[in-house]
N, C-alpha and C positions, 0 to 999 in steps of 0.2 A: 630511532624509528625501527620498527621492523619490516624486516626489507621482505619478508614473505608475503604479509598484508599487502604493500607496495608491489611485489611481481604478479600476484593473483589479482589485484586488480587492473594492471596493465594487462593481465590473460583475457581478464574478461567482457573488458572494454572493446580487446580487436577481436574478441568472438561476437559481441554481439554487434560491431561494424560489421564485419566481414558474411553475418548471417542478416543485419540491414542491404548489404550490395546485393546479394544472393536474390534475395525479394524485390529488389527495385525499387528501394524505397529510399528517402531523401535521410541523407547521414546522421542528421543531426534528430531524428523523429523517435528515439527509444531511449529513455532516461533510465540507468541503473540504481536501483534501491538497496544500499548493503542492509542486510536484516542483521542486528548485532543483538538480537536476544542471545541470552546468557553467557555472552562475552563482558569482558571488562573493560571499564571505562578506557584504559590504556589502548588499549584494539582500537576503541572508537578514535581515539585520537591518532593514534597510528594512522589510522584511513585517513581522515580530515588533510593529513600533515602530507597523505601521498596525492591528495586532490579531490578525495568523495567527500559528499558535501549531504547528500542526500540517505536518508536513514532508516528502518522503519524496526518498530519495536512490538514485540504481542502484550506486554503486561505491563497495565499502567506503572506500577510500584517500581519496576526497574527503568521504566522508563525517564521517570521523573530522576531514582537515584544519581544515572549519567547524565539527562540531559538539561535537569533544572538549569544547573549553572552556566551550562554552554550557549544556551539560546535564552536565559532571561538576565542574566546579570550582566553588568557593566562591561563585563572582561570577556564579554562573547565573542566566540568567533563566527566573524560575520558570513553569512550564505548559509551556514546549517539547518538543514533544514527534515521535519521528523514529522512521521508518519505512524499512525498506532494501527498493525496491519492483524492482532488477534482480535478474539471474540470479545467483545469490550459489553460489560456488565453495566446497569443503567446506576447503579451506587458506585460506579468509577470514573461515571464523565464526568464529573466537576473537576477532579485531576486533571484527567486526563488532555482537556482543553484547555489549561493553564501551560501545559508543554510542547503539545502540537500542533501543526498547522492544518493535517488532514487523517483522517477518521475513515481510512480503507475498508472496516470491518462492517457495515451499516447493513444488519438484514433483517430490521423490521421500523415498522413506524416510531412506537414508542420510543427506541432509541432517539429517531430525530428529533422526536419534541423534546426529549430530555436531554439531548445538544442544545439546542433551540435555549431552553430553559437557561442552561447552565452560561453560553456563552452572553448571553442578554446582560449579564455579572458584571462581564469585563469590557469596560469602554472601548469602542472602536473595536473590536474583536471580532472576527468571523471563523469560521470555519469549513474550510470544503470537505465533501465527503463522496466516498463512492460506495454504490452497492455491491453489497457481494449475492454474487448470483452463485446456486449451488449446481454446481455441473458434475462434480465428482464423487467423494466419499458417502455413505449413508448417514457418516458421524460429524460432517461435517451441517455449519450451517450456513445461510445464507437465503433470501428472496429463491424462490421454486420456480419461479417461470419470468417471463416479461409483464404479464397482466398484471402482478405484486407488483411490479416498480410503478407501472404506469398508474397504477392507484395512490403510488404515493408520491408518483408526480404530480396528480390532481393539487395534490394539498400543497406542494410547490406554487404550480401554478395560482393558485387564489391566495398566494400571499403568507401564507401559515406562517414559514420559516423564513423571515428574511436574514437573518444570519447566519442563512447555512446556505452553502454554495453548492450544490448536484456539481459534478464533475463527469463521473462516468461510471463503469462496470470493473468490479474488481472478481476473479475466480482463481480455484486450484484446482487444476485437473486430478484426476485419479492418478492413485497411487500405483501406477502398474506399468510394465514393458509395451505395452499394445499402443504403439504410433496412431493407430486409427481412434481408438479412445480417446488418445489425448488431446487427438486434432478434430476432434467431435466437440469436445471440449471450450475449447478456444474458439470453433468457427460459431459456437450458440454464445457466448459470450460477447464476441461482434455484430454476429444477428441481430441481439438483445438490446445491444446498443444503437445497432442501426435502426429499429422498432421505435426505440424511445426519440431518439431523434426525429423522426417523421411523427412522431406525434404529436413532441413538443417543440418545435425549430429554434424557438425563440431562445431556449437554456444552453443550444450550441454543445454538448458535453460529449468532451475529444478522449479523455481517458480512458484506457485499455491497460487496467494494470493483469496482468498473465504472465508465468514463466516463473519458473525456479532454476536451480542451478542444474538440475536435472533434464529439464523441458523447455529452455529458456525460445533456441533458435528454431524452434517448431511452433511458441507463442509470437515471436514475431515475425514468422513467414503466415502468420495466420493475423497479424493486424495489430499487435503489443506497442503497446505506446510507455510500459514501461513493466522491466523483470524486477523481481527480488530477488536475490538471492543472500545465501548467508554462508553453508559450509565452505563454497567451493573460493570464498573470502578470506573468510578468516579461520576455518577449520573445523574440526570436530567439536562438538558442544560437550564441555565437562556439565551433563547434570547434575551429577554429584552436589554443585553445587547451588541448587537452586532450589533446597529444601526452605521453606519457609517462604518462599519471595510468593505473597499474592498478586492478585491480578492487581 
C-alpha cells in the first residue's frame, strides 16, 4: 500500500470533521470524493485498501479503463462506488453508464434524455444525476441560473426520465484567492437548491456536491454535502501522461 495515499487521506478526513464541528453540523453529513483522474489504477486501489470507497473520474475512457473491472466483474470490490464529475459529451454516455452510479456533470437537458436513452439498455439500471450549476469560470459549463434546472425539473416532474434520479446541485467556484468569491459561490449553489426544493418537494434532493482540495472547509461551512478532491490525495497529476486518452 502506499502509505502516503493512506496518511492524505486520514488528513483529510479530520479536515473535513473538524471544518464539519466548526459549522455545527452533524458528523457524519460530508461524503469525501477522491478524484483519481489521471492517476493509476494502482492509487485507486491504494485508496480503496486505506478505506475510500467513493470516486469520481472526468473522462469516460479512463474511467471505464480502472473501473470496469472493479465494480462489474465477479471479483469486485464491494462498496465502490464512482462518479463521472467532467464535462460528459452525449456520444459518451452509453459508456459512461455502464460504469457509474452518478453523472455529477449534467448541464443541459439533452444530456438527460440521452442518460434516459442509454440507461433504458440496461435492466434494472438507473442513474442519479446532479446539476452543475455555473457559479465560477467563464469556461466552465454548466445550467446559468435556477430557472434552467427548474425547467428541467418540469420534464422530471411529468414523468420524461424515470430512470434518472435528480439528486442535487453540483459547482466549482472560481479559480481565485477572494474568500468572498468563493463563498458567493457556494451560498448560490445552496440557494439554488433551496429554490428547487420548494418548488418541487416531492424529489427531496439533498445533494451539495462543492469543495475541492483548495476550497473544501469554506464549501462546507456553506452547506457541502460532499468535497472532491484529488491532488491533496494522491498528488500532483503527471499529464504527461495522458496524451491520447479521450473523453
Amino acid at each position: 500500500m502506499n502509505n502516503m495515499i493512506k496518511e492524505n487521506l486520514e488528513k483529510i478526513n479530520y479536515q473535513i470533521q473538524e471544518a464539519v464541528k466548526k459549522s455545527g453540523r452533524n458528523s457524519d453529513c460530508v461524503k469525501l470524493c477522491a478524484v483519481s483522474k489521471f492517476h493509476p489504477l494502482q492509487s485507486v486501489l491504494d485508496a480503496v485498501n486505506a478505506g475510500q470507497l467513493l470516486f469520481g473520474e472526468n473522462r469516460v475512457q479512463e474511467a471505464i479503463e480502472k473501473f470496469d473491472g472493479l465494480v462489474n466483474s465477479q471479483n469486485k470490490i464491494n462498496g465502490i462506488d464512482l462518479h463521472i464529475i467532467g464535462s460528459l459529451q452525449t456520444n459518451k454516455v452509453k459508456k459512461a453508464v455502464q460504469v457509474c452510479s452518478t453523472i455529477e456533470s449534467v448541464d443541459r437537458i439533452q444530456l438527460i434524455q440521452e442518460i434516459q436513452k442509454r440507461v433504458l439498455q440496461i435492466p434494472g439500471k438507473s442513474i442519479r444525476i446532479l446539476f452543475e450549476l455555473h457559479t465560477g469560470e467563464e469556461s466552465k459549463s454548466g445550467f446559468e441560473n435556477a430557472y434552467q434546472i427548474l425547467k428541467a425539473m418540469e420534464l422530471f416532474d411529468q414523468g420524461e426520465f424515470p430512470n434518472v434520479i435528480p439528486c442535487g446541485i453540483m459547482t466549482m467556484a472560481p479559480f481565485t484567492d477572494d474568500e468572498k468569491l468563493i463563498r458567493k459561490s457556494f451560498i448560490e449553489a445552496r440557494e439554488t437548491l433551496e429554490t428547487i426544493n420548494k418548488e418541487f418537494p416531492d424529489f427531496n434532493m439533498k445533494e451539495l456536491s462543492m469543495g475541492m482540495s483548495g476550497d473544501f472547509e469554506i464549501a462546507i461551512q456553506e452547506g457541502s454535502t460532499q468535497v472532491r478532491v484529488g491532488t491533496a490525495i494522491f498528488g500532483h497529476r503527471d499529464y504527461s501522461k495522458t496524451e491520447g486518452i479521450n473523453q
